[in-house]
C-alpha positions as CSV (number, residue, x, y, z in Angstrom):
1,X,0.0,0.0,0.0
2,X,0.8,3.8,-0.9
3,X,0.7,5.4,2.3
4,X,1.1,9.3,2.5
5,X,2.6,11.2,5.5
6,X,1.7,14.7,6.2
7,X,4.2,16.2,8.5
8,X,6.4,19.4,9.7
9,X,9.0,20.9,8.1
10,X,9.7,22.9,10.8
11,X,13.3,23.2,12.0
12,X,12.1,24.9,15.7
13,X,9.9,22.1,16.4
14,X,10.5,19.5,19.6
15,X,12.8,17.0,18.6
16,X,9.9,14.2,20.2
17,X,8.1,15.3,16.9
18,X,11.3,14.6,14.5
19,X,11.5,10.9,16.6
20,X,8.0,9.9,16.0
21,X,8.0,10.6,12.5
22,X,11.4,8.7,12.4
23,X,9.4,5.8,14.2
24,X,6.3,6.3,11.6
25,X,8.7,5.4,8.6
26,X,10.6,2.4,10.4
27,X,6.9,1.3,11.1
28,X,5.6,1.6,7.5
29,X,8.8,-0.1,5.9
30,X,8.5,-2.8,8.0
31,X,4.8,-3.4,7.3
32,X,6.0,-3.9,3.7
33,X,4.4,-0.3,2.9
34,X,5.7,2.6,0.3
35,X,5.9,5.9,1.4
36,X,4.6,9.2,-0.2
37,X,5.8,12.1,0.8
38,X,6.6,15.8,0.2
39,X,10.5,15.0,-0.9
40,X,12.3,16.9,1.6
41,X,14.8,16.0,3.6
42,X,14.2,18.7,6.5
43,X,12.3,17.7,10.3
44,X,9.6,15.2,10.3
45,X,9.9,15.3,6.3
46,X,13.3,14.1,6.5
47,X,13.0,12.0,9.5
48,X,10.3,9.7,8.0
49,X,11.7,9.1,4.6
50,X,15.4,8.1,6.2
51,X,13.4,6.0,8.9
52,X,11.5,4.2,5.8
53,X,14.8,3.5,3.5
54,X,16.8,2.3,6.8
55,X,14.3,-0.2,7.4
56,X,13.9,-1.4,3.7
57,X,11.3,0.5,2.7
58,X,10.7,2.1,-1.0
59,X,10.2,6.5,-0.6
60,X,8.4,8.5,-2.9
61,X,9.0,12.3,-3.0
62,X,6.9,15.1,-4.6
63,X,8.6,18.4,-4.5
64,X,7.6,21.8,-6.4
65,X,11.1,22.8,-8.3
66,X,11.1,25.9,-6.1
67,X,12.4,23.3,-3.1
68,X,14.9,21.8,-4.9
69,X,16.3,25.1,-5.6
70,X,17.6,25.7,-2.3
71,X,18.7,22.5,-1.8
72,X,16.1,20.5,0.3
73,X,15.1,18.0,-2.1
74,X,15.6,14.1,-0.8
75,X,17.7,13.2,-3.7
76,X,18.2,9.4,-2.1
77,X,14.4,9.2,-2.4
78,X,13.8,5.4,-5.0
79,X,11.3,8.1,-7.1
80,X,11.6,11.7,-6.5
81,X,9.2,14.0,-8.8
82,X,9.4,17.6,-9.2
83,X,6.6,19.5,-10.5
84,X,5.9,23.2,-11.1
85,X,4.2,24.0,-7.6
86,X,2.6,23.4,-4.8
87,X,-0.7,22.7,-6.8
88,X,0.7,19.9,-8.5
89,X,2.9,18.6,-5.6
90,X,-0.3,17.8,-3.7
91,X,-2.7,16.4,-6.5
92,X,0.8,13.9,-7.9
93,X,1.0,12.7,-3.8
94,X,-3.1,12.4,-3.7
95,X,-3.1,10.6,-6.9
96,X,-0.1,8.1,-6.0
97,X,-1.9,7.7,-2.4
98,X,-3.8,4.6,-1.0
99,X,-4.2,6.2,2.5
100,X,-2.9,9.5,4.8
101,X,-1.5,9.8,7.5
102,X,-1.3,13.2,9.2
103,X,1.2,13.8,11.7
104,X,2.0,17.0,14.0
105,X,2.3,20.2,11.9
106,X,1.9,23.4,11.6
107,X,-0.5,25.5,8.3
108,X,0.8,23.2,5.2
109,X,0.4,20.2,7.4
110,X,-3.6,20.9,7.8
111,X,-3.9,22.6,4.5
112,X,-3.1,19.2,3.0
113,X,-5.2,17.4,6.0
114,X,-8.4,19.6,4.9
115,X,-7.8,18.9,1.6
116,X,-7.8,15.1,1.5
117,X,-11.3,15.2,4.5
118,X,-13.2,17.5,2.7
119,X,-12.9,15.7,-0.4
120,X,-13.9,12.4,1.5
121,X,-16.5,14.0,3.3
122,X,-17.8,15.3,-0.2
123,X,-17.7,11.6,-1.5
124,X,-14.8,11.9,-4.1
125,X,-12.4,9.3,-2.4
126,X,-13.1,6.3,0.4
127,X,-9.2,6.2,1.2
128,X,-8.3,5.8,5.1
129,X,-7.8,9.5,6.5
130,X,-6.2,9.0,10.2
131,X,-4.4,11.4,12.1
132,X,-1.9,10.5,14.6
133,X,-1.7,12.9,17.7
134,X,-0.2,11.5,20.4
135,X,0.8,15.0,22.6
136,X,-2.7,16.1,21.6
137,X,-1.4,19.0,19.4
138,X,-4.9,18.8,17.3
139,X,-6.8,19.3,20.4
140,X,-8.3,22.4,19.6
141,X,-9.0,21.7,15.7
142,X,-11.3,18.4,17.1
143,X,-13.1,21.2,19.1
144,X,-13.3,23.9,16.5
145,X,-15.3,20.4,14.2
146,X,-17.3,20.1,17.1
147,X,-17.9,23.5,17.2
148,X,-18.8,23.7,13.4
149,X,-21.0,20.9,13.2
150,X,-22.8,21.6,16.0
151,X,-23.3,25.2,14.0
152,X,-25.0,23.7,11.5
153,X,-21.5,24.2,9.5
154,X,-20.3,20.4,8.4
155,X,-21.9,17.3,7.8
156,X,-22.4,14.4,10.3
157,X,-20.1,12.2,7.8
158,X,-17.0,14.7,8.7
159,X,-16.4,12.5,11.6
160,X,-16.4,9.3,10.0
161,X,-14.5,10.6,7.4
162,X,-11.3,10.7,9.6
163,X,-9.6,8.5,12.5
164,X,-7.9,10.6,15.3
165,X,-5.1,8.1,17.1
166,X,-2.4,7.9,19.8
167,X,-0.2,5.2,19.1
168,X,2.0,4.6,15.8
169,X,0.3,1.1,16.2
170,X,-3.2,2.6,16.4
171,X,-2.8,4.3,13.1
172,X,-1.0,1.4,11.6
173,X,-4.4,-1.1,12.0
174,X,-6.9,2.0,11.4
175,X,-4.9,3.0,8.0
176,X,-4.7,-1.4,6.7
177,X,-8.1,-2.4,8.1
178,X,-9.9,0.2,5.6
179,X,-7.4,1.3,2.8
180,X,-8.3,0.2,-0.7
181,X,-5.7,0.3,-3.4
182,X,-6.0,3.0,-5.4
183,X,-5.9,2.4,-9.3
184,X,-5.5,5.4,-11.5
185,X,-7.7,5.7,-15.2
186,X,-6.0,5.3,-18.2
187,X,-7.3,9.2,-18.9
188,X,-5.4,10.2,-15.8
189,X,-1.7,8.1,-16.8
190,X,-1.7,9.7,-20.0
191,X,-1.7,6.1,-21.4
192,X,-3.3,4.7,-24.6
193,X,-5.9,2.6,-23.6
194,X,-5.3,-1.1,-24.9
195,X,-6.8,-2.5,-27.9
């Protein structure tokens, strides 16, 4: 299975974050899983993919080119993409995705988290959505969905749409016991279809 970590970036961030994406990616290698990921080699980012590749695992990185101009690209990455922007970056890691995982981070982190659950909550994907929160960072954001919903603001499915964990393990069984593989159309490979 494709699995796709959301994560920091962050350089200022406690170093307990940087060690439980590290323990995310030994994890997902060892469960025979390939990581997606956003192709940089700095925090969490970083952490993850060298955590995956140490423990056999296959990386995937998606990086806009305006990253690997100042030199944070994982170049040791077994696929590394570069696209044009951010735009791209995010639709290439969705569509090369069979679940998310969504670690501690900071605005891009939940940008990309909103994404991916509003587009389940819409109906456009069934794909596991599960967030791992161990310190209880996204404390506040479980409120605020509270909050909205009881608004009148969101849907009842928003909360079946994702799975809020604790444990590395947790998050392991909630992403395998519901991911489906995904299989991209021929329209979207830009391949001729057989025949």
């Amino acid at each position: 299975m494709n699995i796709c970590v959301f994560c920091s970036s962050s350089q200022k961030i406690d170093q307990k974050y940087v060690d439980l994406a590290a323990e995310v990616g030994t994890e997902l290698a060892e469960r025979g899983h390939t990581l997606v990921s956003g192709g940089a080699t700095v925090s969490c980012m970083g952490a993850v993919t060298r955590a995956t590749r140490a423990a056999g695992g296959r990386t995937v990185g998606v990086i806009p080119q305006s990253l690997v101009d100042i030199e944070i690209a994982d170049t040791e990455s077994d696929e590394l993409i570069v696209t044009a922007d951010m735009r791209e970056r995010k639709g290439l890691m969705d569509a090369r995705s069979d679940a998310f995982l969504v670690l501690p981070g900071g605005i891009g982190t939940l940008e990309e988290l909103f994404e991916i659950w509003t587009s389940r909550v819409l109906g456009l994907h069934d794909r596991p959505l599960v967030i791992l929160d161990p310190w209880g960072l996204f404390e506040p954001l479980r409120q605020l969905i509270d909050n909205l919903y009881e608004a009148g603001f969101t849907r009842a499915n928003i909360f079946d749409a994702v799975s809020w964990t604790t444990s590395v393990e947790e998050a392991f069984e909630h992403l395998e016991g519901r991911a489906k593989p995904v299989r991209p159309s021929v329209e979207e490979l830009g391949e001729s279809a057989p025949g």
